[in-house]
C-alpha positions in Angstrom: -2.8 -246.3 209.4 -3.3 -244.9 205.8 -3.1 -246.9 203.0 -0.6 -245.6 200.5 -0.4 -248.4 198.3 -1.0 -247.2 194.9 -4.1 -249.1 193.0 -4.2 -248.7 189.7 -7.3 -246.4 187.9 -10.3 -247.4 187.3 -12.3 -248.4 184.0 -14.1 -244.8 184.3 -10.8 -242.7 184.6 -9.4 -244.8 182.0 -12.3 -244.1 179.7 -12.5 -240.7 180.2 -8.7 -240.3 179.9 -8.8 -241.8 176.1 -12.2 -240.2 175.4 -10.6 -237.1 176.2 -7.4 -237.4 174.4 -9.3 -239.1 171.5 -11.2 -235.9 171.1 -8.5 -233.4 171.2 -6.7 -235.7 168.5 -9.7 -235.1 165.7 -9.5 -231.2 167.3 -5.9 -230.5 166.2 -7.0 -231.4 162.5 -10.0 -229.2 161.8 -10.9 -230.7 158.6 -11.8 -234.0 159.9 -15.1 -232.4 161.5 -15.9 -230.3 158.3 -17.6 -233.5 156.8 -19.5 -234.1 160.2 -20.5 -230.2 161.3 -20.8 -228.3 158.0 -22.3 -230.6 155.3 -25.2 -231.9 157.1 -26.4 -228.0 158.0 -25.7 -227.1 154.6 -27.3 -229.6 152.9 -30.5 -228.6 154.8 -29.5 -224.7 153.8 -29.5 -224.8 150.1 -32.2 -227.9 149.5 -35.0 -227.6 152.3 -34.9 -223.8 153.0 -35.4 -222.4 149.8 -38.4 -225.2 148.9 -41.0 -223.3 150.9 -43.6 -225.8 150.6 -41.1 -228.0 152.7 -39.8 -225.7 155.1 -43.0 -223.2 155.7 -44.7 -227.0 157.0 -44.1 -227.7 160.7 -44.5 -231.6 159.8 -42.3 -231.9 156.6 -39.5 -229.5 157.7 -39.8 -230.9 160.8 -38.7 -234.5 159.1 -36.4 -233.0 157.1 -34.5 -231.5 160.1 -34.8 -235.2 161.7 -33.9 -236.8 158.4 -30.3 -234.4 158.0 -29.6 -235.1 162.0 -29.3 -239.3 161.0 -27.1 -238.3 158.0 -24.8 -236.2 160.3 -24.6 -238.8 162.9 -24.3 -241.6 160.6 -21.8 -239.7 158.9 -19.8 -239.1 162.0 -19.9 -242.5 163.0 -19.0 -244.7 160.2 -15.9 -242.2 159.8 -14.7 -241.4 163.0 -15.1 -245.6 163.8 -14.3 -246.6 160.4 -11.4 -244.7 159.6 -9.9 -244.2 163.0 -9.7 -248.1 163.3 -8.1 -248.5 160.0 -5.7 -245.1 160.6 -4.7 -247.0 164.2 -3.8 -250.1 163.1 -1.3 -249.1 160.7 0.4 -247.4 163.2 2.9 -248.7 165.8 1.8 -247.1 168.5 -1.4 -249.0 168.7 0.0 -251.7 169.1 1.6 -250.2 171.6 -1.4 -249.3 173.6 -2.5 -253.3 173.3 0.5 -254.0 175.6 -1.1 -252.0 178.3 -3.0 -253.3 181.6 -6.0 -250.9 180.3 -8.4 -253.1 179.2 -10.1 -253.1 175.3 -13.2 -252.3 176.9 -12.3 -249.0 178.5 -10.9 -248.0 175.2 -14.4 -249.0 173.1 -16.0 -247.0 175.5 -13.9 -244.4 175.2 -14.4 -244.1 171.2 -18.2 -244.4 172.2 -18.2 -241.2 174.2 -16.2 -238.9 172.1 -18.1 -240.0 168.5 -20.7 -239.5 171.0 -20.1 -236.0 171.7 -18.8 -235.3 168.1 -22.2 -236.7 166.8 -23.8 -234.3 169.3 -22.2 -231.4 168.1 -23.0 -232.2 164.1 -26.3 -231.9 165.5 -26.5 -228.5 166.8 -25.6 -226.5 163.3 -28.7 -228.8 161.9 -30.7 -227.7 164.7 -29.8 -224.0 164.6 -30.5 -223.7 161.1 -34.2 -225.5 161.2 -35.6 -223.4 164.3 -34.3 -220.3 162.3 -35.1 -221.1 158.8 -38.0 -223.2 158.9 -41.1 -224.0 160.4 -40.0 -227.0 162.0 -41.2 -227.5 165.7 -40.8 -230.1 168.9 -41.4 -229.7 172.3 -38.4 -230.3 174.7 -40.0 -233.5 175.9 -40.0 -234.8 172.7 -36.5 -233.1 171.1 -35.2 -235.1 174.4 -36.7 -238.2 173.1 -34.9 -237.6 169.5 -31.6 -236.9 171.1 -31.9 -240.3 172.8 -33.2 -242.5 169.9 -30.6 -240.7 167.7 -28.3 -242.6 170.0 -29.7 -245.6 169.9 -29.9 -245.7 166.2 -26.1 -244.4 165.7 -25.1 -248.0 167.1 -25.3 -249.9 163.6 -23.5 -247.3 162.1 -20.7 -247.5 164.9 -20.3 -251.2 164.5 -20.1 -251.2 160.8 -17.5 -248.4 161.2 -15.9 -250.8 163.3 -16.0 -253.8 161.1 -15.0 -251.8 158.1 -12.2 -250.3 160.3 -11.0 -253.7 161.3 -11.0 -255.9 158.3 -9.4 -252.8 156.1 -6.5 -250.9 155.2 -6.5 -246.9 155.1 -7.0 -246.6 151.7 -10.2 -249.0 151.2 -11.8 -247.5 154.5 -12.4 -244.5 153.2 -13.7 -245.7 149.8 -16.2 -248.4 151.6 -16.9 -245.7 154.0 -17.7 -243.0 151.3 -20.1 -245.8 149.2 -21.8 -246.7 152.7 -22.6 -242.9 153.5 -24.1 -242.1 150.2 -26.0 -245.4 149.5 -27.5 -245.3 152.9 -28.4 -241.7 152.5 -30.4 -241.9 149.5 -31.4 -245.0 150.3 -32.7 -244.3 153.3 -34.3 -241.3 152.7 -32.6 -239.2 154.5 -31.7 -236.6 151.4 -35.2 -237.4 149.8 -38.2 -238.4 151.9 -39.4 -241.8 151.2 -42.9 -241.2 150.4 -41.0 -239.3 147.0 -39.7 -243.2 146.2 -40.5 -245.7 143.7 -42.5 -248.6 145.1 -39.7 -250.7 144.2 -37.4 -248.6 146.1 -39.4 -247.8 149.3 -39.5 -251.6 149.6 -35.3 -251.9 149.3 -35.0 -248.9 151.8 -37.4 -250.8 154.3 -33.8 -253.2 154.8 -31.7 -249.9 155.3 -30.6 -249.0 158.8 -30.7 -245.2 157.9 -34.3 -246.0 157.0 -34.7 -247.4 160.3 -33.4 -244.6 162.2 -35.3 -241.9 160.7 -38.7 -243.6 161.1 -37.8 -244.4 164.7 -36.2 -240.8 165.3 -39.6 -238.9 163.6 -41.6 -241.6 166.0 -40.1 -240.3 168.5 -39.7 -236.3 168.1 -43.4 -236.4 166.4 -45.5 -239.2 167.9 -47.8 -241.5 166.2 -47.1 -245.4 165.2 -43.7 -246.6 164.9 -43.6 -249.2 161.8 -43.0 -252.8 163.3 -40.1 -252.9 160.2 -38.2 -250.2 161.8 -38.0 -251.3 165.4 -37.4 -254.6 164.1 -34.8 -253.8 161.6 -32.8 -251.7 164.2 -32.5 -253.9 167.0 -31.8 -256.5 164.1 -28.9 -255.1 162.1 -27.5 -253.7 165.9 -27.5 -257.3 167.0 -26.0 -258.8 163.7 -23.0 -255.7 163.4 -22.4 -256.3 167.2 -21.5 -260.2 166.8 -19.8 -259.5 163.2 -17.6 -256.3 165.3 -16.3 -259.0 167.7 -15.8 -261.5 165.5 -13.0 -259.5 163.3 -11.5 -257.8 166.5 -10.8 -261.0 168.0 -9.5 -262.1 164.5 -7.8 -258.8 164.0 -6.3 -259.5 167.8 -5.1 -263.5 167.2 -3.4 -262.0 163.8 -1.5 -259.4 164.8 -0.6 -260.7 167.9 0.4 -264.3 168.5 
């Protein structure tokens, strides 16, 4: 006999289903993804291009290219995290989807995947323009190896786009998440290379995550030795932004739903 009793889907349909939907959702308002796709390529287009001493050097456009991939997927995730959590819970229908059997899991994973994918497509304009433009060079082996410590470093930036997203409205997301962006930009020396800084201000960036992930991402794409700090400093802020995201989602949770 066949079994036709229906089962309900699992946590990988689930995930994709919301990933998917999730994705078409920032798609039907274009100017969400102009932050994400078009800033990070054009900041590399009209400050590392024209200075030909950076770009005609394999090793220093090379970084910048690396440098302007964390900004776009920093920048991608701290928004789509930050201010999609914050956007949600002011609506009804998340709520809503609370009610559900799905669990919360399948639906972190699912905002996982899709800034996953968005983050990978901020990357290709910044790409695209480097290889054309300047002199900056990896081998697939080691472009491989970026792609994957770029993910591993966007996880801080996720989380605190989570916490933000969870412990504010709307209207101070985006200001937190704007003052984050810039501050860890600069600070991290990812708009100005770090060996440009003051000693007083390499020392403060050595704390930043977006320090972090461009001294890990370069270790990767270009070889050589990976600074203890950095390591250090990413599995540490990942580990401290993961308790801290569970902490205000299970405080958001008991709040809103008692």
């Amino acid at each position: 006999m066949t079994d036709t009793t229906l089962r309900p889907p699992g946590l990988a349909r689930i995930t994709a289903l919301h990933a998917k939907y999730s994705i078409i959702e920032t798609i039907r308002i274009p100017i969400a993804l102009i932050g994400s796709l078009v800033f990070p390529a054009l900041a590399l287009l009209f400050f590392v291009v024209p200075n030909r001493v950076v770009a005609d050097d394999p090793v220093m456009a090379t970084q910048a290219v690396i440098s302007l991939s964390v900004f776009a997927v920093m920048t991608n995730g701290l928004f789509s995290f930050g201010l999609t959590i914050a956007e949600n819970r002011e609506k009804p229908w998340d709520p809503y989807l609370r009610t559900l059997p799905a669990s919360g899991l399948a639906r972190v994973l699912a905002q996982i995947c899709s800034t996953g994918a968005l983050g990978l497509v901020a990357i290709l304009p910044v790409i695209v323009v480097g290889a054309l433009a300047t002199a900056a060079t990896a081998s697939p082996v080691r472009l491989l190896a970026g792609f994957a410590a770029l993910a591993l470093t966007a996880l801080p930036f996720m989380l605190l786009g989570t916490v933000i997203g969870y412990t504010m409205p709307m209207k101070a997301a985006i200001a937190v998440v704007q003052i984050a962006m810039f501050g860890f930009a600069f600070g991290g020396g990812l708009f100005l290379p770090p060996v440009l800084f003051a000693d007083w201000l390499d020392s403060l960036s050595m704390w930043f995550p977006s320090r972090h992930a461009r001294e890990v991402v370069i270790w990767a794409v270009q070889g050589g030795d990976l600074p203890w700090w950095a390591a250090v400093g990413a599995i540490a802020w990942t580990l401290v932004l993961l308790v801290l995201a569970l902490v205000v989602f299970r405080r958001d949770e008991g709040r809103r739903f008692r």
